[in-house]
Residue, then its C-alpha position, 0 to 999 in steps of 0.5 A: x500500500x505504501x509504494x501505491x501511494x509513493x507512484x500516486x505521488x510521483x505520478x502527480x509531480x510527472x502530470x505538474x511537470x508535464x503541464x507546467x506552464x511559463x509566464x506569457x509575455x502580453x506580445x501576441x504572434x499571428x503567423x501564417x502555417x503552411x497547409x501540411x504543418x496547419x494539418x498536424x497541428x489540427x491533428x494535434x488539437x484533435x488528439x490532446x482536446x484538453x490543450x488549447x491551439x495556442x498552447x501546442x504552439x507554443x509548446x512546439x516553438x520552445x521545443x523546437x527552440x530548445x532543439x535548435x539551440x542545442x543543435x548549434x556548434x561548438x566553435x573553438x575559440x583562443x581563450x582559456x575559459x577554464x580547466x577540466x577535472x584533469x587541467x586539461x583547457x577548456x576553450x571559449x565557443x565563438x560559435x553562435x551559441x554564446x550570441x544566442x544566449x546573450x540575446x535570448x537573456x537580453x530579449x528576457x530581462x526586456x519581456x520581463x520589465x514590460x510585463x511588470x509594467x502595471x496595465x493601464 
């Protein structure tokens, strides 16, 4: 009885993180899909009823946004940044990562002090 009542647990920590929504930013995006990707999306809202629309798209582009960043290559630069366990150098990326990185974080901080603006 115990371990059902730890997976009933566990279950309901998946579900939260499964449905965990992020703050919203007030900026609205309308985009234009072509007819195949606006199919599965409606294939989507036709499987997961409970989600709105805009819900799976969002999700989508932080997926895919995610994926994307990860994808982006390591470039090594000339600065040691730092040493690994086995003092072995560890070299800056001037790759696209670090720009992408400072942008999202700059876009961030600009989102989040519009948001705290009070509405008028």
């Amino acid at each position: 009885m115990f371990i059902e009542v730890i997976m009933k647990i566990r279950e309901l920590a998946q579900h939260w993180e499964e449905n965990a929504k992020g703050r919203l930013t007030r900026t609205g995006y309308r985009i234009h899909l072509d007819v195949e990707a606006a199919a599965r999306l409606a294939a989507l809202s036709e499987m997961y009823p409970k989600r709105q629309t805009e819900e799976l798209l969002g999700e989508l582009i932080g997926a895919a946004l995610e994926e994307l960043e990860a994808s982006f290559p390591y470039i090594q630069g000339q600065h040691v940044v730092a040493t690994d366990e086995e003092g072995d150098p560890l070299y800056e990326d001037v790759g696209p990562t670090p720009r992408f990185l400072a942008l999202s974080r700059q876009h961030l901080h600009l989102l989040a002090s519009q948001s705290d603006k009070p509405k008028h």
